[in-house]
Structures are given as C-alpha cells and as structure tokens.
C-alpha positions as CSV (number, residue, x, y, z in Angstrom):
1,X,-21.7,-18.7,-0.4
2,X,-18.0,-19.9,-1.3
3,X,-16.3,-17.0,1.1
4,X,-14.8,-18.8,3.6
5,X,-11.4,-17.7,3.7
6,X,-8.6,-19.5,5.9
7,X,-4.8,-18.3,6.0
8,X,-1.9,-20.2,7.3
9,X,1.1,-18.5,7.7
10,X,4.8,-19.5,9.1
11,X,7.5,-20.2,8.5
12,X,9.6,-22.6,5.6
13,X,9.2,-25.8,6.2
14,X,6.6,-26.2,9.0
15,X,4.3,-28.2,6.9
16,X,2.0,-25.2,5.8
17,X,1.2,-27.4,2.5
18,X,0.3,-30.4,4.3
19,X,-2.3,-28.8,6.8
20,X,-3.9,-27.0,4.2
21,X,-4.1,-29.6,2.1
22,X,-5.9,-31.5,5.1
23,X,-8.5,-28.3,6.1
24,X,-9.2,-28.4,1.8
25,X,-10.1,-31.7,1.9
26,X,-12.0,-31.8,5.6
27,X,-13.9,-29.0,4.7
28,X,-14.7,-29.0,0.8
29,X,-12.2,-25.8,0.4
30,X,-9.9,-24.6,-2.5
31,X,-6.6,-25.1,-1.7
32,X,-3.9,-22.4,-2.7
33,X,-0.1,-22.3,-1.8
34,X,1.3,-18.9,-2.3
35,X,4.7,-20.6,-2.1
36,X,4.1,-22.7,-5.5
37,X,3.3,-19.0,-7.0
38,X,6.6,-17.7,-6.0
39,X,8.0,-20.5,-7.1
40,X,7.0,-20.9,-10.5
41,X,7.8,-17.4,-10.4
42,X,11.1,-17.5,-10.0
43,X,10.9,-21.3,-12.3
44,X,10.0,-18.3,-15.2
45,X,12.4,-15.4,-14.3
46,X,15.1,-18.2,-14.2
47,X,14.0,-19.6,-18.0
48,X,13.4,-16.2,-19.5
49,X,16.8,-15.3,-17.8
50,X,15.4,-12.2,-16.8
51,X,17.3,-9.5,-14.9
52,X,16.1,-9.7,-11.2
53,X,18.2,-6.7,-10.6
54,X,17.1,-4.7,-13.1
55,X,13.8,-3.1,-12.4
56,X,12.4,-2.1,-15.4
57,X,13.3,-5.2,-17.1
58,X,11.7,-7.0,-14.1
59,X,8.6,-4.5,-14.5
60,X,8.4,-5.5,-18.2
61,X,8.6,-9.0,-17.8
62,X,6.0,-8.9,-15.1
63,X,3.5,-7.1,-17.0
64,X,3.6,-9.2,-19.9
65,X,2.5,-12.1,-17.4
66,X,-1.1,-12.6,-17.7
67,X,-1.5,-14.7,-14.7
68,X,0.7,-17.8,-12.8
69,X,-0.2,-21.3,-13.2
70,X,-0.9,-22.8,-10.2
71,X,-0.3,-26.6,-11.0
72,X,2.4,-27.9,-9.3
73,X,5.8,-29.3,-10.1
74,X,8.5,-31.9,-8.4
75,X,10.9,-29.5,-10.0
76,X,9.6,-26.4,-8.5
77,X,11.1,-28.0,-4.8
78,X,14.2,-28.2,-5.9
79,X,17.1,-26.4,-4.0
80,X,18.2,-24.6,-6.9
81,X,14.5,-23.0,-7.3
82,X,14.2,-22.6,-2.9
83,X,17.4,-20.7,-2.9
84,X,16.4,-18.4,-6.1
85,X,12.7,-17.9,-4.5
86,X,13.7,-16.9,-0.6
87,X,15.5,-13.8,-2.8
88,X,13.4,-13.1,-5.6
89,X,10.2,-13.3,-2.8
90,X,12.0,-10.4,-1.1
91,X,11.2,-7.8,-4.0
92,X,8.1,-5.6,-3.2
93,X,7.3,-5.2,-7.0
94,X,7.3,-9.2,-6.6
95,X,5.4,-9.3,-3.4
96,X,2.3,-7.1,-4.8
97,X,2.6,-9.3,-8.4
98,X,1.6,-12.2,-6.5
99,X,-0.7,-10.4,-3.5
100,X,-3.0,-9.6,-6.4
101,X,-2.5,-13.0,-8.6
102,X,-4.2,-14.7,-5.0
103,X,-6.9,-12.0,-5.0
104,X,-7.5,-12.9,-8.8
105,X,-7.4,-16.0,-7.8
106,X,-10.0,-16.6,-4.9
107,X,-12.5,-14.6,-6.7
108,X,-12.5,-17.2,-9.2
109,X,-12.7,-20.4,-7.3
110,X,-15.1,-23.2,-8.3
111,X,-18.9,-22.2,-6.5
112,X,-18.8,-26.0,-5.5
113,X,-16.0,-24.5,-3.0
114,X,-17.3,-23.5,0.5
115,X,-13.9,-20.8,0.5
116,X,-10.4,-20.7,0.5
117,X,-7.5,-22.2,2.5
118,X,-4.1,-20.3,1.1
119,X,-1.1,-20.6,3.0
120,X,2.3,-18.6,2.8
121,X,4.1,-16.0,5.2
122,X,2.2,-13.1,5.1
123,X,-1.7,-14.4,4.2
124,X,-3.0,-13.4,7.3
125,X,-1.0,-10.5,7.8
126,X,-1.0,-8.2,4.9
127,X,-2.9,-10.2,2.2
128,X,-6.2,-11.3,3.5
129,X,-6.5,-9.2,7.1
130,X,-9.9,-10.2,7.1
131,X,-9.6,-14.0,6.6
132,X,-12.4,-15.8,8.7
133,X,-9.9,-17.7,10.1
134,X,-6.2,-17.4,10.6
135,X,-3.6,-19.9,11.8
136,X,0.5,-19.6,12.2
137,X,2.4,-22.8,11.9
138,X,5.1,-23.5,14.5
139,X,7.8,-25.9,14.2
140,X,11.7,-26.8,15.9
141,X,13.9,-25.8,13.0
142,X,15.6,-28.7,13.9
143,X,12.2,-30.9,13.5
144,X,11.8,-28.7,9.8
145,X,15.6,-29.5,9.0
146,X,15.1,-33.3,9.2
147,X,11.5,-33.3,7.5
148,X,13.3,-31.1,4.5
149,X,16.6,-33.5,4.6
150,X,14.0,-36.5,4.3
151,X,12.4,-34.7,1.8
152,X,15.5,-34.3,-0.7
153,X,16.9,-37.7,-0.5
154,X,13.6,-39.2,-1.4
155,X,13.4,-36.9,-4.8
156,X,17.0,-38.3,-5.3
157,X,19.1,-35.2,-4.5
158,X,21.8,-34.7,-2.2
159,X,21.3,-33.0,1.3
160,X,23.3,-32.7,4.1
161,X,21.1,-31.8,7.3
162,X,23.6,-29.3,9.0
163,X,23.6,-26.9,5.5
164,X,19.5,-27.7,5.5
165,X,19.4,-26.4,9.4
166,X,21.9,-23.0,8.6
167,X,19.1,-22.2,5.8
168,X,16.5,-23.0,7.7
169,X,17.6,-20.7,10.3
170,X,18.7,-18.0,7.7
171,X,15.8,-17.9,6.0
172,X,13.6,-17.7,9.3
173,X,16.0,-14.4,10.2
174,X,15.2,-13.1,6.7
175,X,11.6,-13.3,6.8
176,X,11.0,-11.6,10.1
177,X,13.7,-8.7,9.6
178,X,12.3,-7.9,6.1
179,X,11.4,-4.2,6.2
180,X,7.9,-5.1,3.9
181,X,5.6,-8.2,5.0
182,X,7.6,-9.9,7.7
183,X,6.6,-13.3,8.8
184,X,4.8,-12.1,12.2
185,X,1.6,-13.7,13.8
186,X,-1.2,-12.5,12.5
187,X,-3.9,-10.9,15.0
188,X,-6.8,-13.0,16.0
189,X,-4.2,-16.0,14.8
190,X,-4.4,-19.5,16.5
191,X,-0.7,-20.5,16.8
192,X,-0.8,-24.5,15.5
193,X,2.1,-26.5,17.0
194,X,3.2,-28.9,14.3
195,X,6.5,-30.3,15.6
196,X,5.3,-33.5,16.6
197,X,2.9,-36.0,15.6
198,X,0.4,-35.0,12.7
199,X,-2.5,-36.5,14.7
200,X,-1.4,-33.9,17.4
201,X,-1.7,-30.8,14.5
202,X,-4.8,-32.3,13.5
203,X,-6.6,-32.3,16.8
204,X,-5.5,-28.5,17.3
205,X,-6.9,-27.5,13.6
206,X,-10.0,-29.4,14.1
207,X,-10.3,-27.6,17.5
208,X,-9.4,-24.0,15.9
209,X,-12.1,-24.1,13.0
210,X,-15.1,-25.3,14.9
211,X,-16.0,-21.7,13.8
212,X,-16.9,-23.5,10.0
213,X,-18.2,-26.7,10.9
C-alpha cells in the first residue's frame, strides 16, 4: 500500500527541500514541496496580473484553475517571486486552494510509491494531522541567511546577507503570529536539527523513521 505519509514542516530556509528530497529517494517516496505550489501560484497571479486584493476576482481566478503543476522552476526562487509568495501564502482562500491541491495530489501518486514525503509550514499541523510521521526542521537564521545568500549569488543575482537575515527573521515572525496555520510544531513531531553538517541531519532522520524501514 502507497500510504506512507511523512510531513516536514519549518521554517524558510531550513533545508525542508533537501531532506525530503533525501527521505524520497532513501525510501522509494513521492516527493512534494508545498512551497513550489505556492510559488507557482503566485508565478500565475503575477502573469495573469490578477488582483490579490480583490476577492472575488481572486475567487474567480482560482476556480478557473484546474490544478497546479508541480514541476519546478529556477525562476520560481527568485526574490521577486519569495517576497510575492510569503504574502499571497498568507490568504486563507489561498491556503485551502493549495491544502486541497496536496490532497488531490497524494491520492494520485504513482502505486510504485511506498507514500508521501511533502514538506511546507503547516503539513503536519493542519494539513495531514494524521501523517505516519512528522518532522520540524530547525535551523540558526543566521545559518539559513548564509545558505540563502549562497544560494542567490550562484543563480547570478544580487544578495546582500544582512537584508537576507531581516527577511529571514520577518518572515519567521509572520509565520508564527498568523491568526490561520501558524508555523508551530506539530504533535507527535521529531524536531530535526539541520544547522550543521548534513551528515548530522541525516543520522537524526534516519534515526526518526526507523518506524518505515
């Protein structure tokens, strides 16, 4: 039966992407980032230059998406996008738009597919309570400033670390004061340190899903 379900929640930037795409691989799973939904999301609302603030407009344009591609895009990490998402992800007609796009989702993943690793802020939480496993991602904002900063300059864009840290930090604020899904530790979660070395995350997954072995 593919119904293994894993979430990974935390915050931006503590390398949610990269430890799921590890479990995935380790342990024949379907990998989905709820971050790339939101962001291709916003890549659309952007395009179509859609209201945001508008409601009904926003309702409209919604409904007359049939589902959100999942394939990723260098384009989609772009600041300009990041900024855009972190307040379009804040709508509650948004939210539920892409809560039920991952249910759609999972029910349809390949049978060759033991499950589902999906990964975002609020996985655990709100959108699969009853995932099998559930893990929250810690990491320094500092240490998440410098990996993002890195990041940038490699895709050719400009960065400057302090701005990357003031967002970092904003954004973390944002999350857990926001009135509907706030970043929060799941229950039953196993809090994964990944501020160091990867081959230090990796030892603590590989210790927290001896559950699915």
């Amino acid at each position: 039966m593919n119904n293994i379900i894993i979430s990974i929640d935390g915050p931006s930037g503590a390398g949610k992407e990269k430890i799921a795409k590890y479990i995935a691989k380790k342990y024949n799973l379907y990998h989905l980032d709820s971050g790339l939904l939101y962001r291709r999301l916003t890549y659309l609302i952007i395009k179509n230059k859609v209201n945001f603030y508008d409601k009904n407009e926003l309702v409209f344009f919604l409904k007359s998406l049939k589902k959100i591609s999942t394939r990723k895009n260098k384009a989609l990490r772009n600041e300009k996008i990041s900024s855009a998402t972190s307040i379009i992800a804040k709508n509650q007609i948004v939210r539920n738009f892409i809560n039920n796009q991952q249910k759609i989702i999972v029910k349809k993943i390949p049978k060759k597919r033991r499950g589902c690793v999906i990964d975002g802020r609020d996985i655990g939480s709100k959108v699969f309570k009853k995932a099998k496993i559930k893990l929250f991602i810690h990491a320094k904002p500092q240490i998440r400033a410098k990996r993002r900063h890195k990041q940038l300059i490699a895709q050719g864009e400009k960065s400057i670390y302090s701005r990357i840290l003031r967002n970092i930090n904003l954004r973390d604020k944002t999350d857990k004061k926001r009135s509907k899904s706030p970043l929060v530790v799941p229950k039953r979660a196993v809090i994964i340190d990944n501020s160091y070395s990867f081959k230090s995350t990796i030892k603590q997954i590989n210790k927290a899903l001896t559950k699915i072995v």
